[in-house]
Structure formats: structure tokens, C-alpha cells
N, C-alpha and C positions, 0 to 999 in steps of 0.2 A: 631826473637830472637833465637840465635845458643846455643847449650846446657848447653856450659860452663857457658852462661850467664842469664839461670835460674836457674841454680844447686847455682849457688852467692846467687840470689837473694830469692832463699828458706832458704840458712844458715843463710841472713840477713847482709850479709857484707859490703852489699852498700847502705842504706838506701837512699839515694839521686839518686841514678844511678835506685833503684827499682821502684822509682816513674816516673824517666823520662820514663825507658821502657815501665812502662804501661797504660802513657798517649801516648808513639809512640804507643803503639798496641794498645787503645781506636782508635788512630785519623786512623791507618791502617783498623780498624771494620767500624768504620765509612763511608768511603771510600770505604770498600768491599757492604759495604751494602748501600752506593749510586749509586754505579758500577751495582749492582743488580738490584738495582728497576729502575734502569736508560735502562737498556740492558732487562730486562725482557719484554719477548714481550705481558704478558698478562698487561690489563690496571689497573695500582694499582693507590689508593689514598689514604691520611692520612687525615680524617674528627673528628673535636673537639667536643667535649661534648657537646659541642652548637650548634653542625649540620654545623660548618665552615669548608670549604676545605683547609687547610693546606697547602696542598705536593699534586702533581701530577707526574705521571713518563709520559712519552715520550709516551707511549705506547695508556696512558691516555689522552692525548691532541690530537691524528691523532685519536683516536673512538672517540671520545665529539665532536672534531672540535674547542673546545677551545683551543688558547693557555693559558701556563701557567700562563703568567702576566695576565688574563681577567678571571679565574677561580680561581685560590689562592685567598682566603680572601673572596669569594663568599659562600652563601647559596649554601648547597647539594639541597635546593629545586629550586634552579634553573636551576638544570641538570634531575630532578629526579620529580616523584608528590609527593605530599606534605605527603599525607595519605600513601602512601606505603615507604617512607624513613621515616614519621616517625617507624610507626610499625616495618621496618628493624631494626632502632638503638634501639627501647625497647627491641625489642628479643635477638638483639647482646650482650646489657648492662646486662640482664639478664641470658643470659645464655654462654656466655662468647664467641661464635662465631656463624655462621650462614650459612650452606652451601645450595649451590647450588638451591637460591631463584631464580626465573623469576621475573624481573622488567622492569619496560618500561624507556628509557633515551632519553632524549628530548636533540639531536645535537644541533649544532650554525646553522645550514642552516634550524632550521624547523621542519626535519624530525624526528619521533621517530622509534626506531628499543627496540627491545625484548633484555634485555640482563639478564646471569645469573650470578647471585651477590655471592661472599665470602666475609665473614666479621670477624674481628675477633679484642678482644678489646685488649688496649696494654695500659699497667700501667707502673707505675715509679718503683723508689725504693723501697717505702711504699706500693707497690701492689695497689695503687690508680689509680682509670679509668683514661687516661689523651686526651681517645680517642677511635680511633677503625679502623684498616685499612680495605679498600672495595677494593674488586680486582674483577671484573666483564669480561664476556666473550660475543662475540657479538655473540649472536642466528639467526641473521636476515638471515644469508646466511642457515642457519640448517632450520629457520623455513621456509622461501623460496624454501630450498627444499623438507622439509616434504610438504608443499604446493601443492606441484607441486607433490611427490609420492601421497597425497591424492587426486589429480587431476587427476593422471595417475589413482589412484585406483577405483575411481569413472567411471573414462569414461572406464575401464575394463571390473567393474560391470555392466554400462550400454550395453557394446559392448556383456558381453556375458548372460546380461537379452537380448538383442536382437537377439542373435544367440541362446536361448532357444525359445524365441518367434518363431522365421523364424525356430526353425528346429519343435515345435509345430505346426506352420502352414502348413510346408513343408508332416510333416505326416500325419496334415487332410485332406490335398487335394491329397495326396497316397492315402488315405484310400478314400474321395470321387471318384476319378480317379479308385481304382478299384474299388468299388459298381456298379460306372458306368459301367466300362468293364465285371465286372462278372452278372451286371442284362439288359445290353442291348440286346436289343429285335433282332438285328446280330448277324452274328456269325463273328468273329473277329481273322485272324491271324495272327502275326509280325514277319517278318525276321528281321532280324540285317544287317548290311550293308555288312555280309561274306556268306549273304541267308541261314545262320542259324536262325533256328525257335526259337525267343524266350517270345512269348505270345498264347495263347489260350486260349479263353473265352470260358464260359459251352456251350454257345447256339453251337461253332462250333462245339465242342467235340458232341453235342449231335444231330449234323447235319450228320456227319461220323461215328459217335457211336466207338469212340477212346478216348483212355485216355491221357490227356496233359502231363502227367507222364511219359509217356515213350516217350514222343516225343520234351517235350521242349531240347535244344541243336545241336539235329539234323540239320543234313546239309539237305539242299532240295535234293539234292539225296539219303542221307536215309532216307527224307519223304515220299519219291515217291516209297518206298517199301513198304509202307503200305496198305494193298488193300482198306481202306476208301479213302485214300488221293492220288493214285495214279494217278487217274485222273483228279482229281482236279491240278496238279503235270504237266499234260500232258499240259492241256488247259493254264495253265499260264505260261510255258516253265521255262526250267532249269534257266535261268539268271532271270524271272518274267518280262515278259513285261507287262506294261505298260495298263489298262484294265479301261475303264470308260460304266459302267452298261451293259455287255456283259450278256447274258441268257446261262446259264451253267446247263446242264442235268444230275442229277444224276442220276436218275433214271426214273421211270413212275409215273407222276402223282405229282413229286417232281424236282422242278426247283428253281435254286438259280440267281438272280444276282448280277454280281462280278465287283467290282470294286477295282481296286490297285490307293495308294496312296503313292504316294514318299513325306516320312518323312520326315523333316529338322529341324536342330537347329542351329543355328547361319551360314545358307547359306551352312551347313554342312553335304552331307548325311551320315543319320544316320540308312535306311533302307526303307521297304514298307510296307504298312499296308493292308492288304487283307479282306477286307468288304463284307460279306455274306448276301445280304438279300431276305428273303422265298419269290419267286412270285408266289408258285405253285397255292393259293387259287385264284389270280387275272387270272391267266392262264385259269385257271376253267374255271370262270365266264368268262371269254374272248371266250373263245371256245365255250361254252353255247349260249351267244349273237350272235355268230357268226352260229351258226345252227340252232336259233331260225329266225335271219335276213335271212340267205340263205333258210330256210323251208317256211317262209310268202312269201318271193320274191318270189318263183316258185311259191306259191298258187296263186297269184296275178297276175301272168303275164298270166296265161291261160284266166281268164276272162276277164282281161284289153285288151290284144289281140283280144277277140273276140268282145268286144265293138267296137274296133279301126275298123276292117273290117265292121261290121256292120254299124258304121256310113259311112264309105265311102260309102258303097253298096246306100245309101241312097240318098247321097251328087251327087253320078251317075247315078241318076235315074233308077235303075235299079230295084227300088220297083214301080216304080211310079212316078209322077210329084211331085215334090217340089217347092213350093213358094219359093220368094227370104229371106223374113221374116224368115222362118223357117232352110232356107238355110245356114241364118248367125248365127242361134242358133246350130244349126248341127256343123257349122264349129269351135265355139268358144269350142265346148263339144267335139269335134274331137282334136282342139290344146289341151286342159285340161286333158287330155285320153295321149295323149303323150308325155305330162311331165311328168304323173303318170306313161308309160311305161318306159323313161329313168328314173327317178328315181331308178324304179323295176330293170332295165339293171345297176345301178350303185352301189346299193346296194349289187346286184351277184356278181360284178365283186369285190367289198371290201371283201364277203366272202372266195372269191376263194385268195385275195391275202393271208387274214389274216389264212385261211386254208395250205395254199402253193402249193396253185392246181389253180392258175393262171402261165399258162407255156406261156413260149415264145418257140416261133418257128422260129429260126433265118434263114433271106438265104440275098444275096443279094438281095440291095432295091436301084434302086433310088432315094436319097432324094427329089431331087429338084421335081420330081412327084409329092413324097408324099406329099409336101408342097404344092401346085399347086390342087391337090383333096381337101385337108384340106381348101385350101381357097374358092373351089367352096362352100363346104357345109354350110359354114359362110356366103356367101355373102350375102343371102339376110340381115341377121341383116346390113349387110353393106350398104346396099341400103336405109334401113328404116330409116338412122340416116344421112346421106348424110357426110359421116367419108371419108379423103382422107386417100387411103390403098396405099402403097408403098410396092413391093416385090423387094429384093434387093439380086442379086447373084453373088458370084466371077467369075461363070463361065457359059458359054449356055451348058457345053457339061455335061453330068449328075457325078455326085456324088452319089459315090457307100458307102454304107456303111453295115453292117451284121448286119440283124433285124429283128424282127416281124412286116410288115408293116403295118398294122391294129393298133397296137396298140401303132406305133410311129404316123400315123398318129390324133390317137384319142388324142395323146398329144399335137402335134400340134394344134389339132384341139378347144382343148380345150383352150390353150393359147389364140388363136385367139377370139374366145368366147367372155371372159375375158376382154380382149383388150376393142373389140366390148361394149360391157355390161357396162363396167363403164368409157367409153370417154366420153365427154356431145356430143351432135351433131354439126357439123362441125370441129370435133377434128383430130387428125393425128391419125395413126397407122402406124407404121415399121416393115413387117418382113423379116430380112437379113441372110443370108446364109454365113457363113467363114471358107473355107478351110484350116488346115493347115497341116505339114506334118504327124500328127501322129491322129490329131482330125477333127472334123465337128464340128464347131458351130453355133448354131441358135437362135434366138433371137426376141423376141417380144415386139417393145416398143410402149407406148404410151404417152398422154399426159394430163390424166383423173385425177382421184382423188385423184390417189394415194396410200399408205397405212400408215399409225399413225406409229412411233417408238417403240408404246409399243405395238403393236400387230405384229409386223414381225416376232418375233419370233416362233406364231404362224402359219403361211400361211400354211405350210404344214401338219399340223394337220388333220385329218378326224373331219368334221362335223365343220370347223371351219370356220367359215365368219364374213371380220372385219363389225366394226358395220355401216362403211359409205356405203358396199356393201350391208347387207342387208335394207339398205333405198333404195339407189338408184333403188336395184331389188329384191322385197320381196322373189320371189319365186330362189328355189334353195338348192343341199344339202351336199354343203359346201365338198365332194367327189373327186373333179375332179384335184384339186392339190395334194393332198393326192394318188390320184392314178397314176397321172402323176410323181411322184417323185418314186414311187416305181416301175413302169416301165423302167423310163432311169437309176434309180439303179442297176434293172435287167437285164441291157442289159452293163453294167460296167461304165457306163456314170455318169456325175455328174448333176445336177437342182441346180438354185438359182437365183437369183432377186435383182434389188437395185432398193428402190423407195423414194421418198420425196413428203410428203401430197400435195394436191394441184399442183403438178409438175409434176404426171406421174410416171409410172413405165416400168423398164423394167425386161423379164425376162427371163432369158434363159439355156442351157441345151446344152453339150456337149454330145457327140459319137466317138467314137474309131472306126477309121478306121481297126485294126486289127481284125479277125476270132474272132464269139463270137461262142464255144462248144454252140449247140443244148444243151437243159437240158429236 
């Protein structure tokens, strides 16, 4: 309507023309406000005072899934529960609108989704209820995501109760981890992977009489300024080599051994750990045992000696006539008397190693000799057992090597022994000779009993005999590889053996043909 033609129709000068205008602008209201509820994209409906759906906009049929012809003239409880649309339309009728309800709407395919309701009643002329329109908003994508933030907020909470838990764990086993390192019974030091020091437990602090205070950070060369740690500093070298249960002298009377442990985390070095543990007390007693062994052995071998003469003197008539009877008691008490004298002789010679006053005396030796004396002295066990002996050499013309020959020989000799003692009778023994350009090797195989897997380990221990050896030969003092190994140790040589129970062993021992320094 253009101005001039409401200014008419306010003076009244068209009665006929005022009525058509304002049924054109009823029928343009009309039409704006189909145009609205049509183009509005929230979902509106018009529901009757009887709970019938009227009017549906476009909006309202794509979120129901109803179309309009199959929803028009339908019960609101068809789309909606029964109890919550009623209760909706009493509060609406009541109280003249209704915002922002949560209700549940049951789609045409089934499914229900959350939506939030606006209601609001709409009267006629007379201001009579003739209705109430419901415009509702779908939740489901809101509450889906609030779902899902309550889901993210939950596995949050759970993630970071779990990362209080793991960092509560993580401190108890710090705090156990150090109880342990500040109450272990070593003394304990760590470099870092730049041989900067950065642990020290009391025990070592109280080994050096230093304070970790002023030394955790330091570099191993400001460690080794320290006069507790200098030496300690020296012995394990500027880069820390590498150290498994080495004997380290502080002092008198006080000895530590040392062992370094390359630290790793994830295949990663991460440093070394330097393990101090007190053997002074074991030292002791070692030393002790060993003076009380070397003091009985000398007591012992003056009168065992002079029994041993005396019975020969006897055996040779040279007291007198001896029956053959008495002859063979003589003799049996004369071999018994000379187990007891090697014994006595093997016991000295453990003192002397365990002291360090068993010397060698090196010069040149012919091996092949020395092996050749070593097998005279055996033989007779060899004879007693009817053992085929095989001596096997790379060459006739001699093999020189720098040694003590007495005492390579007593290894030999022993070997051979050995062999001898636990083959059954009519067994092999091998001992071969192999030159090569830098070493001697020698070798004693046999075909006997053997040794167990779980006792190889110890073979060369003092005092140690597996348990098939002491059956086969009770008597014996478990001595003579234990000294054999610290012999060819001491002349720079290596000892070792490979056997399999029941199949023999063999066992052998290299030598360095170059100049061994006299000691």
C-alpha cells in the first residue's frame, strides 16, 4: 500500500476500495507468513487443542521424516510420548508458552533423537486458545557431541588418574631405588656417558672419606684430583675401562673389588656404574689359612720325610732281614707316607702361590724333553691299566720355549696323571705337541669319563673334584689343576679343556714362544 492510499483510506473516502486493500494486505500477511514457516529452517508445527497436528513447515517433515500428507491430521502422540506431550500442552495452555523443554521424537525410520521444544498458544479474535505452535530444535548432533566431550573427559580423567598413579609409582620405586643405593652394603659410583660423576652412595663416600658434595658433576679428571679418588682414578683409567671383580689396594689391610658395569637403556649408553665391594676381611682370613696351611705343611713334612727313609731303610734290608709278609706291609705304609708327602709338597706349593712367592724361573727349555720326562714319571700308572699312550709331535728337532722347567713339566705331568686316573683300562690317551708361529700347544686327550656340564665350571678351582672323580679315585687333593692353571698363567700362557661325560676329555694349555722377563 503506497502512502497516498492509506492517507484515503484513513479520511474514509473509499469505503469499498479500504476493504479490498485490507483483504490484499490480510491475503500478502498471509503469504508472508507462509513464506516464513515454509523457508524457516527450524522445524515448526501448528497442533490443536485436541493434540492434532494441523500445519507442518518443510523444516518439520526432513527432522520427523514424515511427510506432510502422512502427518497432518495425525496425533502429536504419534511423533512424541504420550506423557511428556501431554504434560508439554498443559504447561503451554497454562502458562501461555513453553521454552526450551528437552523431549524425545520418535522419527518415521524408528529412531528417537532428543529435541528442544518451543511452544507457544495462539488464539483467535476473542483471545480463545484455538491451539499452540511447537517449533523444536534437533539435540542429537549437541548431545552426540556432548557424548563424546564426556567421553573425551572421562578417558582424560582416567589418563591423568593414570599418569598420577605411574608418576606415584614412579616416585616409589625412586625412593625404593635409592634406599637401596644409599643402604647397600658397596660402595657405588656413576659416571654419565661424558665420565662425569653423577651418583655416590655413603658406603663409597665412606670408603674414600670424601664428600659427594663436592664431587657429584665433576669430570673424571677433576675426580682424580682428589687424593681419596685418585687412585682409584688411575686403576680404572681416564676413559674407565671396562673391570669385572679386579682386587684394588687402597691401602694396608684394606682392599676393594672393582667391577664396572656398562649401563644401558634402550640399547643406549647411558654411562658406567663402578661397584665397590670390601674383600679386606676375606683377604684376612685368606692369608691366615694360608700361613696356618704353609706352617702345618713344613711341620709335617720333617717327620713324614723321615718315616719315608726309615721305611726304605727297612724295605733294603739294611736293619736286617725282612719277610716278604712284612715286606708288603712296609711297602703299602711306604706308598701311604707318599701320598701324605705330595700332598704336604702340594699344599706348599698353594701357599707359595696364594702368598706370591711361588717364582718362576724362566730360561730356555726344550718342550719336547720336557714332555718325554713327564711321561717317564707316569708311566708306570700306564702299565698298571694296559691304556694305549700315543705322543704326537710336529717335529724330531726340539721346541724351544722360555720357562721354568720343573714346573711346566709338573703340568704336564699332571695332566697326564689325570688322563691316566680316570680312563677305564684299555682306554686311549693322546698327548700332541703343535707348533705355531707365535705359540706351543699341548694337549692331553682322553677317552674316560669325562666331566658333567654343571661342574666345568669349576675344574680349576683349589680343592675341587667332580664328584665322578672322586669315585673312581677316592684319594686325591683336588690341587693340581688349580696349580697347573696358575703356572701356565704365570709364564703368559693360556689352560682350558673341552669335555663330554662319558666321551672323554681333553685338555690343554698354550705357551708363548717369545722371552718371558725372569720375575
Amino acid at each position: 500500500m503506497n502512502p497516498f492510499d492509506f492517507k484515503r483510506l484513513i479520511k474514509g473516502e473509499d469505503k469499498d476500495k479500504k476493504i479490498s486493500l485490507l483483504l490484499t494486505d490480510l491475503a500478502s500477511l498471509e503469504d508472508y507468513i507462509n513464506d516464513l514457516l515454509n523457508f524457516s529452517p527450524l522445524p515448526i508445527c501448528f497442533v490443536s487443542p485436541l493434540g492434532v497436528i494441523l500445519e507442518t513447515n518443510p523444516a518439520f517433515e526432513k527432522t520427523s521424516g514424515f511427510p506432510s500428507e502422512e502427518i497432518i491430521g495425525e496425533s502429536v502422540e504419534k511423533i512424541f510420548d504420550k506423557q511428556e506431550i501431554a504434560r508439554l500442552a498443559k504447561e503451554t495452555f497454562s502458562q501461555g508458552l513453553v521454552a526450551a523443554k528437552e523431549i524425545s521424537l520418535l522419527k518415521k525410520d524408528g529412531s528417537t533423537i532428543i529435541t528442544q521444544v518451543f511452544t507457544r498458544v495462539r488464539v483467535d479474535e476473542q483471545s480463545r486458545s484455538i491451539g499452540y505452535f511447537l517449533g523444536l530444535f534437533d539435540l542429537s548432533g549437541i548431545k552426540k557431541t556432548e557424548e563424546e566431550l564426556r567421553k573425551i573427559q572421562e578417558a582424560l580423567l582416567n589418563i591423568l588418574e593414570d599418569t598420577e598413579e605411574a608418576r606415584k609409582r614412579a616416585e616409589e620405586e625412586k625412593d625404593k631405588t635409592q634406599a637401596i643405593i644409599t643402604n647397600f652394603t658397596d660402595g657405588l659410583l656413576f659416571f654419565d656417558k661424558n665420565h662425569n660423576l653423577a651418583l655416590i652412595n655413603p658406603k663409597a663416600e665412606g670408603f674414600f672419606d670424601i664428600d659427594k658434595e663436592k664431587l657429584i658433576g665433576k669430570s673424571i679428571k677433576e675426580v682424580s684430583a682428589y687424593p681419596g679418588l685418585s687412585q682409584l682414578v688411575a686403576f680404572l683409567g681416564k676413559e674407565i675401562k671396562k673391570v669385572s671383580r679386579k682386587e684394588f689396594i687402597v691401602r694396608e689391610n684394606f682392599i676393594l673389588e672393582v667391577s664396572v658395569i656398562s649401563m644401558k637403556a634402550n640399547n643406549v649408553d647411558i654411562g658406567d656404574l663402578v661397584v665397590l665391594h670390601d674383600v679386606s676381611r676375606e683377604k684376612t682370613v685368606e692369608r691366615l689359612k694360608t700361613e696356618f696351611v704353609s706352617l702345618a705343611a713344613h711341620q709335617l713334612r720333617t717327620p713324614l720325610s723321615a718315616i719315608k727313609w726309615s721305611i726304605q731303610m727297612i724295605l733294603d734290608g739294611d736293619l736286617g732281614r725282612v719277610a716278604q709278609e712284612q715286606k708288603n706291609i712296609l711297602g703299602k705304609t711306604y706308598q701311604s707316607n707318599e701320598r701324605m708327602i705330595n700332598l704336604i709338597n702340594d699344599l706348599l706349593n698353594l701357599a707359595r702361590i696364594e702368598e706370591g712367592k711361588y717364582v718362576i724361573s724362566p730360561a730356555p727349555v726344550d718342550i719336547i724333553k720336557t714332555c718325554e720326562e713327564a711321561i717317564d714319571i707316569v708311566s708306570e700308572s700306564m702299565r698298571g691299566k694296559n691304556i694305549k699312550f700315543t705322543f704326537i709331535k710336529s717335529t724330531e728337532k726340539p721346541i724351544k720355549v722360555f720357562a721354568d722347567e720343573e714346573k711346566l713339566k709338573l703340568v704336564i705331568q699332571n695332566l697326564l696323571d689325570n688322563a691316566f686316573k680316570y680312563t677305564p683300562k684299555g682306554g686311549r690317551v693322546v698327548l700332541s705337541l703343535k707348533e705355531t708361529l707365535k705359540n706351543v700347544r699341548v694337549e692331553v686327550k682322553d677317552n674316560g669319563m669325562g666331566i658333567a656340564k654343571n661342574e666345568q665350571d669349576r675344574v680349576f678351582s683349589k680343592f675341587f673334584r667332580t664328584r665322578e672323580a672322586v669315585l673312581a679315585e677316592p684319594a686325591g687333593s683336588g690341587l693340581g689343576l688349580y696349580m697347573a692353571k696358575n703356572i701356565i698363567e704365570s709364564h703368559n700362557g693360556q689352560i682350558g679343556f673341552v669335555s663330554e661325560e662319558g666321551k672323554g676329555t681333553t685338555f690343554y694349555f698354550t705357551m708363548p714362544k717369545k722371552d718371558l722377563k725372569p720375575v
